[in-house]
N, C-alpha and C positions, 0 to 999 in steps of 0.2 A: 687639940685638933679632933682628936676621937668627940668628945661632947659636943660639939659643936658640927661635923659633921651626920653624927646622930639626929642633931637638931633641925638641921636643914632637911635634912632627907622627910621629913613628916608634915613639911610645906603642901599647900594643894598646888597644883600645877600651873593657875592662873598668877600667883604671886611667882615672879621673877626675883626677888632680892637674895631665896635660898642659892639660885644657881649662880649668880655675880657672887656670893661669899665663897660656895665652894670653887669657883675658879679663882679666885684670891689668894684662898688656904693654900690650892695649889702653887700658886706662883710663890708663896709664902713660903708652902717647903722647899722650893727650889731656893730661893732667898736662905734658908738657916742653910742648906747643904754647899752655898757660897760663901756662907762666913757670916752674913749680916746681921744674924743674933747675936755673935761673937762681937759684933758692932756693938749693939744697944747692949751687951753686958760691961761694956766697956766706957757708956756711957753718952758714946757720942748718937749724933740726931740721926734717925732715917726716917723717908719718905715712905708713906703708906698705899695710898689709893686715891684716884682725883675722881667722884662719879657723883650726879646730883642725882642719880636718883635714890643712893642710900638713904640721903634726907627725907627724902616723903614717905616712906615705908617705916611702918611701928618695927615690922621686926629686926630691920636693922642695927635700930639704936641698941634695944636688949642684947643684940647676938655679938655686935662688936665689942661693948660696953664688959659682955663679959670675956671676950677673948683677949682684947686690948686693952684695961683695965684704964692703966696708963695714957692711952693716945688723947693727942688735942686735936680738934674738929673744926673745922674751920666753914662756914655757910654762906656765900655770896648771893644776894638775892638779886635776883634781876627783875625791870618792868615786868608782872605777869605777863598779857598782851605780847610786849616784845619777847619774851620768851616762849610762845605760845607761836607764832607767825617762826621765831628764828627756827626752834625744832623744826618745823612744817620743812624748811628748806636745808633743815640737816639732814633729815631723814632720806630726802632729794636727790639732797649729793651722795648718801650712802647707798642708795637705789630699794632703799627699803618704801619710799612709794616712788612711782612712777607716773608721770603726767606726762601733758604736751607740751612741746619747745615752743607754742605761744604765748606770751606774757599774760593774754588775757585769760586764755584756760585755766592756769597755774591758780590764778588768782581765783577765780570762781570753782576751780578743786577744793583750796585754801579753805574757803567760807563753807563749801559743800560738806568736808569733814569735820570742822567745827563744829559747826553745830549739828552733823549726826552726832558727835561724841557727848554733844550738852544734851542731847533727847533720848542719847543712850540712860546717863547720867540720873536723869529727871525722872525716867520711866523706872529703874529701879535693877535696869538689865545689867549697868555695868556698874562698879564699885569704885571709890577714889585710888584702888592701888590696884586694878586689872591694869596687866600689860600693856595691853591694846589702846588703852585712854592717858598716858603716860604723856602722848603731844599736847595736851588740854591740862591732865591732872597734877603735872610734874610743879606747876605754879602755883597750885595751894599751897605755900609753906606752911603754912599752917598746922596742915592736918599731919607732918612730919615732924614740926620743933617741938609742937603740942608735948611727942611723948620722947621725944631726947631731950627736952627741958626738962621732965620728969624721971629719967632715968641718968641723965649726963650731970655729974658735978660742974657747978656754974665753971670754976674755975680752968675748964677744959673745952672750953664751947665758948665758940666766936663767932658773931654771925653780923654783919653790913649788907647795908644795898651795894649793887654795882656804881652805879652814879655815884657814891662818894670815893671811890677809887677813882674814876673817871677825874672826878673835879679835883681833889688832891690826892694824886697819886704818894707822892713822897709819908706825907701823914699816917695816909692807911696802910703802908707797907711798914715805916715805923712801928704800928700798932699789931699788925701781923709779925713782927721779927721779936718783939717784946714778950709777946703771947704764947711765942713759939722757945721761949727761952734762947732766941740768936743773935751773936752780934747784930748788929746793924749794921751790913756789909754790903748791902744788894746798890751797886752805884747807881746817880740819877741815869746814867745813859741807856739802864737794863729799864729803865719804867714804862717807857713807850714800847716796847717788847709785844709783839702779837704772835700768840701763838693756835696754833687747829683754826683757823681762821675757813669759812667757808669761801672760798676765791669763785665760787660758780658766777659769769658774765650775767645772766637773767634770774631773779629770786623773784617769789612767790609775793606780791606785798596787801596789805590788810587796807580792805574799803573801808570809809567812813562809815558807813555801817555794820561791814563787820568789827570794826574797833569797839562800836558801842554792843553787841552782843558781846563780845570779849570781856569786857568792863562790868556789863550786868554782870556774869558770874561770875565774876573775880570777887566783884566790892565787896560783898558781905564779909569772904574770907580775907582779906585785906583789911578788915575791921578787927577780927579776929586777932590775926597778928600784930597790931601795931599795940593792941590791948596786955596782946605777952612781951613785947617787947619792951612798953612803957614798966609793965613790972618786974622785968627782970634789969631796965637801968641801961637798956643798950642802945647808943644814938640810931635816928631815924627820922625822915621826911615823910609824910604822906605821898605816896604816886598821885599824880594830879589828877590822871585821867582812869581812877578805878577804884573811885570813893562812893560812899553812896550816894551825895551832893552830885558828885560830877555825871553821875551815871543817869538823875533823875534830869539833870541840863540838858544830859545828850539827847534822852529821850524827847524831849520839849524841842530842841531843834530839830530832829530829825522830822519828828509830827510835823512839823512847820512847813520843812522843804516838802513831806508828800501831798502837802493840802496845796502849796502852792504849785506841784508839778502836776496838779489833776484838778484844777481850777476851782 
């Protein structure tokens, strides 16, 4: 704990993943002063931590890797795009932004920070792992597997799209309860299970145009990854709509509708 809160402490103030560990550690020593070391000395399984944003941030993987020597990590990726619009309306429901109770405002907020966050991005103001950019940045997987691929033993690192949970739920939990060295206990009635669900009645939703700014900056890094995936042996589908093929389509239709909306 000592080396490791040492370590965080000398984080700059823009990177967040120091302070998410040290409130961890803490919950962690409350955990041993409950017994739960007294668990894993014992052999049996505990639960660690659920947060994506450990995944994107280099210093994570190093800091856990060496407190947790042992733990298996588990990466669910979701649509970029859909995960980019979802945050937008997580954030929402936690009043960490604040919009108008009209649908259309919501929406033209949505697009309005997008892409300040891509021109923050481009200009060289903000970095892939500032706080602030985290609703845009958190879907590069990329730039996170990058270096827990390199510091994680294969044998402790799992990582699927969502969509293939979605499509066979039973399979990918089988493949999760294997990985995790667990029975295969969890029954089919627990699969449809939703849990942190945002219930807000109005969400924020992405124009067809801002889908295609989404998609421009995703594709590249979406390339990137499917590249580490194919070399490290892990199934995976192409996103359809955040390729560079698809992103150059979009482009070519969108041109299309503004020539025919302006004669």
């Amino acid at each position: 704990f000592a080396d490791l809160e040492e370590r965080t402490a000398q984080v700059g103030p823009r990177n967040q993943t120091a302070g998410r560990v040290r409130r961890e550690l803490d919950r962690v020593k409350v955990a041993h002063a409950s017994g739960i070391f007294d668990a894993c000395r014992q052999g049996r399984h505990v639960a660690f931590e659920g947060c994506p944003f450990y995944l994107h941030e280099h210093l994570a993987a190093s800091q856990i890797h060496a407190t947790f020597p042992r733990l298996r990590t588990i990466a669910v990726l979701r649509n970029p795009r859909e995960r980019s619009v979802s945050a937008f309306n997580d954030y929402v429901r936690m009043g960490r932004i604040h919009v108008s109770s009209l649908p259309a405002d919501k929406d033209r907020q949505l697009r309005r920070l997008i892409e300040d966050k891509i021109g923050l991005l481009r200009r060289g103001e903000r970095s892939l792992e500032d706080f602030d950019m985290r609703i845009l940045t958190s879907a590069v997987y990329i730039h996170g597997l990058s270096e827990w691929g390199r510091i994680w033993p294969a044998a402790q690192l799992l990582v699927f799209q969502s969509e293939s949970m979605f499509e066979d739920a039973e399979g990918v939990l089988h493949r999760v309860q294997d990985f995790l060295g667990l029975t295969r206990a969890i029954p089919p009635s627990a699969y449809g299970r939703v849990h942190n669900k945002n219930t807000q009645p109005l969400k924020a939703r992405a124009s067809p145009e801002l889908n295609a700014v989404l998609d421009a900056f995703f594709a590249p890094y979406n390339e990137q990854l499917y590249a580490w995936m194919d070399a490290r042996n892990f199934t995976y589908h192409p996103w359809p709509n955040a390729t560079i093929q698809s992103t150059n389509d979009n482009k070519t239709v969108l041109f299309s509708k503004n020539i025919r909306a302006h004669g």
